[in-house]
C-alpha positions as CSV (number, residue, x, y, z in Angstrom):
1,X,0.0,0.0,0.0
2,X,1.6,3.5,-1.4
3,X,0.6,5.9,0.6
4,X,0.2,9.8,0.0
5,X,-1.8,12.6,2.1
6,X,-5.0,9.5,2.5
7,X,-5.4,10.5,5.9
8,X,-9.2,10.7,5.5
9,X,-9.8,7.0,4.4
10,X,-6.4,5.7,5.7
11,X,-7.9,3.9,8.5
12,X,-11.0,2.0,6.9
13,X,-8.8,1.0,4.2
14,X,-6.4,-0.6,6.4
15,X,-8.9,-1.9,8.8
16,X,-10.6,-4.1,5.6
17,X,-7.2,-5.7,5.4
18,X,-6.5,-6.9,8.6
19,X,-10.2,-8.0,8.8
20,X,-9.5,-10.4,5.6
21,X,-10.3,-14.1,6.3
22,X,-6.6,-14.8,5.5
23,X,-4.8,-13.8,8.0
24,X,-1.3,-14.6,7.5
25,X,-0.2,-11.9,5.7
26,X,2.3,-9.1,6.0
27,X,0.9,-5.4,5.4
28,X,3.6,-3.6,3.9
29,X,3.4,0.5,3.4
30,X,5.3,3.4,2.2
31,X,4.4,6.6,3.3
32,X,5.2,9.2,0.1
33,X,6.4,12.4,1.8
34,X,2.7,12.9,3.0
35,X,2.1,16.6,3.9
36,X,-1.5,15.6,6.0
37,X,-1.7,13.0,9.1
38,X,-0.9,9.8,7.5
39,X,2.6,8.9,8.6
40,X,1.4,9.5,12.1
41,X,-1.3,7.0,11.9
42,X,0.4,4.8,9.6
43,X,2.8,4.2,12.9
44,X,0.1,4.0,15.3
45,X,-1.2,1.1,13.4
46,X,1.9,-0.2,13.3
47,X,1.7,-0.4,17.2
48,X,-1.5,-1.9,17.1
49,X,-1.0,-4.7,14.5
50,X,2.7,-6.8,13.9
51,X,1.8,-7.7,10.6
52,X,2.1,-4.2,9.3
53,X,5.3,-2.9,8.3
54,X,5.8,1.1,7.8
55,X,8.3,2.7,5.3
56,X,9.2,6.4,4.5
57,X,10.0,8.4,2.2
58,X,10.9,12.3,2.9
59,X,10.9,13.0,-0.5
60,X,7.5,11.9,-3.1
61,X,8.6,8.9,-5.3
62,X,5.8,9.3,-7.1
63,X,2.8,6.9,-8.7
64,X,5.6,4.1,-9.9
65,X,8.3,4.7,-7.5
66,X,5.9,4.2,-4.6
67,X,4.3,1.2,-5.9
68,X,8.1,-0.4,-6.7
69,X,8.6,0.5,-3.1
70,X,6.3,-1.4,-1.5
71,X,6.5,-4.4,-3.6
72,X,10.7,-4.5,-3.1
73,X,10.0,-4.3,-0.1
74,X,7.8,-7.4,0.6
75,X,8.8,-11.2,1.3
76,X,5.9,-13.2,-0.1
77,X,5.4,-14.8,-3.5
78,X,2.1,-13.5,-3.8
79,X,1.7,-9.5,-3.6
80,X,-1.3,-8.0,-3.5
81,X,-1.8,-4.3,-3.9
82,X,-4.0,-2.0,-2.0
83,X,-5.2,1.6,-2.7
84,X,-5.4,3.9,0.4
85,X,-8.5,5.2,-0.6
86,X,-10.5,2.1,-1.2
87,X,-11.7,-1.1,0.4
88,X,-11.0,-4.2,0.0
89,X,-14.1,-7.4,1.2
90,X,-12.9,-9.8,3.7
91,X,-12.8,-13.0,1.5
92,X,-9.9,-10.5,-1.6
93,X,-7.2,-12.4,-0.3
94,X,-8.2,-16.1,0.2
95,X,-10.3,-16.2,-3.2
96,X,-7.6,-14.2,-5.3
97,X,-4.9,-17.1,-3.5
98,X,-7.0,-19.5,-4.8
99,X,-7.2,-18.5,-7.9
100,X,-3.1,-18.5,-8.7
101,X,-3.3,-22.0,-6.5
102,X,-5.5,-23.3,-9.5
103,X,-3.7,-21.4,-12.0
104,X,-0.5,-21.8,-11.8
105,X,0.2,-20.2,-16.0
106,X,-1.4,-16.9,-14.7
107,X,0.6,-14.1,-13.3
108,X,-2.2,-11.9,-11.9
109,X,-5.9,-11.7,-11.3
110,X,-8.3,-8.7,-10.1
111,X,-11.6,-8.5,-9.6
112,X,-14.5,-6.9,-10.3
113,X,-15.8,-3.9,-7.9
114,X,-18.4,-1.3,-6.6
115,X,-17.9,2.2,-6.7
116,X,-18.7,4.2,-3.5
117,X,-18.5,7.9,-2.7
118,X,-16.3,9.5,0.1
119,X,-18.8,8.7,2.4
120,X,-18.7,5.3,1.5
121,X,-22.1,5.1,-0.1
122,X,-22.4,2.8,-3.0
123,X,-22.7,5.2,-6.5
124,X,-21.9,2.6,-8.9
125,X,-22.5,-1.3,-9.1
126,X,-20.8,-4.3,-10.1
127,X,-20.3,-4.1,-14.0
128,X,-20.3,-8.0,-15.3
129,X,-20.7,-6.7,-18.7
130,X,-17.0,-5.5,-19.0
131,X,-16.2,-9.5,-18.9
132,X,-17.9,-9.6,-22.3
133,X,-16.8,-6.5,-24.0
134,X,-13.8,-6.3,-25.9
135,X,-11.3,-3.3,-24.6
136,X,-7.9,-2.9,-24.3
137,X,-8.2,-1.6,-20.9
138,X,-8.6,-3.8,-17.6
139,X,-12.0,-5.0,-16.2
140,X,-11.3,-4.9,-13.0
141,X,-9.3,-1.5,-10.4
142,X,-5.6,-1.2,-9.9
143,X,-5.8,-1.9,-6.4
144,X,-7.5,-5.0,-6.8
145,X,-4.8,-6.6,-8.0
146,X,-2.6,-10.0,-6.6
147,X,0.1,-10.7,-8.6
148,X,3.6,-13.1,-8.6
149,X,6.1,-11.3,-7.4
150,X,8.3,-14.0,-9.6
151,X,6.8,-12.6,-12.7
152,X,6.3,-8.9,-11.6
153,X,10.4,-9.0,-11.4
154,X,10.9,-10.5,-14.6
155,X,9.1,-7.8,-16.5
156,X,11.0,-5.4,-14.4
157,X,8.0,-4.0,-11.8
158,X,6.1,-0.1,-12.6
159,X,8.0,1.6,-15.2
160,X,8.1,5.7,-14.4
161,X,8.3,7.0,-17.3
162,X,4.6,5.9,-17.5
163,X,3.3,7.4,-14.5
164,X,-0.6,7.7,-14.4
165,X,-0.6,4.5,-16.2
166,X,1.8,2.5,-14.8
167,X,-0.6,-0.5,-13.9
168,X,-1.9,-0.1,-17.5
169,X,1.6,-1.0,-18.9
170,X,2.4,-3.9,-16.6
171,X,-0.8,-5.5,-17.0
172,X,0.6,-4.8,-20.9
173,X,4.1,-6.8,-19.9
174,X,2.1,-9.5,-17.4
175,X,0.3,-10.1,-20.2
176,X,3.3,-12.2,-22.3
177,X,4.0,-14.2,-19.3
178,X,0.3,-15.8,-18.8
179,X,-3.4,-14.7,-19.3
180,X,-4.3,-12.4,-16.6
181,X,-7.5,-13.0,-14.8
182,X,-10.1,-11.6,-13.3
183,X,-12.8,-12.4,-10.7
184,X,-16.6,-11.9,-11.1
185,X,-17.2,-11.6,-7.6
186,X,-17.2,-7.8,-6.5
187,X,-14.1,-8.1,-4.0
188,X,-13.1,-4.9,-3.9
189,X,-14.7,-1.0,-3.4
190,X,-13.0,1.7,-5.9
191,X,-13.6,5.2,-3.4
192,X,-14.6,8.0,-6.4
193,X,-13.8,11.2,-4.2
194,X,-12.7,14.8,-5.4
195,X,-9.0,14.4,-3.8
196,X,-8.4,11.6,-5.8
197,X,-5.3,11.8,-8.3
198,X,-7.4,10.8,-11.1
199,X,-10.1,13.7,-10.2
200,X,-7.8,16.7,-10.6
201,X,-5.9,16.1,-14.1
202,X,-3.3,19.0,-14.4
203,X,-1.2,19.7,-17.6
204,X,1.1,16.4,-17.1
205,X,-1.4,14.1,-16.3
206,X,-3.4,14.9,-19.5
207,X,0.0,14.0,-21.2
208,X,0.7,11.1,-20.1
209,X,-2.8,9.7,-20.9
210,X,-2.6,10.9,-24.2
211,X,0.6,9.0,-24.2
212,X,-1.2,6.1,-22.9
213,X,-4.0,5.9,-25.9
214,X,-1.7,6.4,-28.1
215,X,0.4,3.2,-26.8
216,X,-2.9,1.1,-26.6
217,X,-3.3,2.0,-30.5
């Protein structure tokens, strides 16, 4: 879990974690130079819970940096990532396990989600239709995913240069290791809230998603 200025939702998100069904796990976080009250709560959980394990930066790494970070940083063969902002359903961990268990050929699955506000009121349902439909992009949230870390290092983790769409192009590089799956069950709660990176696109993000489309063409 990258962390930056989520001191609003910090706590529910990492109270859906350590209330997962699976429970041997190792929470590993990175707090990005926040300017709010995240690093400070980020150590008292710390306090409160073993399997959580708090990193800093005093300097923002940024989208990719932060999520390379974290994932260096961990010791299992499974990673799964985790937004700050969102939540994740108690059974993400054990039925995403699961499903690289059974599949041994795929590097990653997500899962499909709900969309809730910053009150944490549902404003957008499950969406099984994006199963059927043919896109380039992803069915399923970037938090969602669990992925090898085995395979994650052999296509060389987030890339920075493509910052804003970073999981875009790994999923991109996954991709020629194995089919990447996803979950129909709604396992995961994408927060849609006005402090969001993606809600306040300035001059460079605008860039780098054109520079994203015109990759995916």
């Amino acid at each position: 879990m990258p962390v930056r200025n989520a001191g609003r939702f910090l706590d529910a998100s990492i109270e859906s974690i350590l209330a997962q069904t699976y429970g041997d796990f190792e929470l590993v976080v990175l707090d990005d130079a926040s300017t709010d009250a995240s690093r400070e709560m980020l150590h008292d959980w710390q306090r409160r819970d073993a399997r959580i394990r708090v990193f800093e930066s005093n300097s923002p790494l940024g989208l990719a940096g932060s999520s390379n970070a974290v994932v260096n940083r961990s010791r299992a063969p499974l990673c799964a990532r985790m937004d700050a902002d969102d939540i994740s359903e108690p059974e993400r961990l054990r039925i995403q396990m699961k499903v690289l268990r059974e599949r041994s050929d795929a590097p990653l699955v997500g899962t499909l989600w709900e969309g809730i506000d910053a009150e944490g009121h549902l404003v957008r349902p499950r969406d099984r239709g994006r199963l059927r439909r043919t896109s380039v992009f992803a069915p399923f949230p970037h938090g969602s995913i669990m992925f090898r870390r085995q395979a994650f290092d052999a296509v060389g983790g987030y890339r920075t240069p493509c910052a804003y769409w970073e999981d875009f192009d790994l999923y991109g590089r996954l991709a020629s290791l194995g089919p990447l799956l996803v979950s129909a069950d709604v396992l995961y709660r994408y927060r849609f809230h006005a402090t969001a990176t993606t809600a306040r696109p300035d001059e460079q993000h605008m860039a780098a998603i054109d520079l994203m489309y015109r990759c995916a063409d």
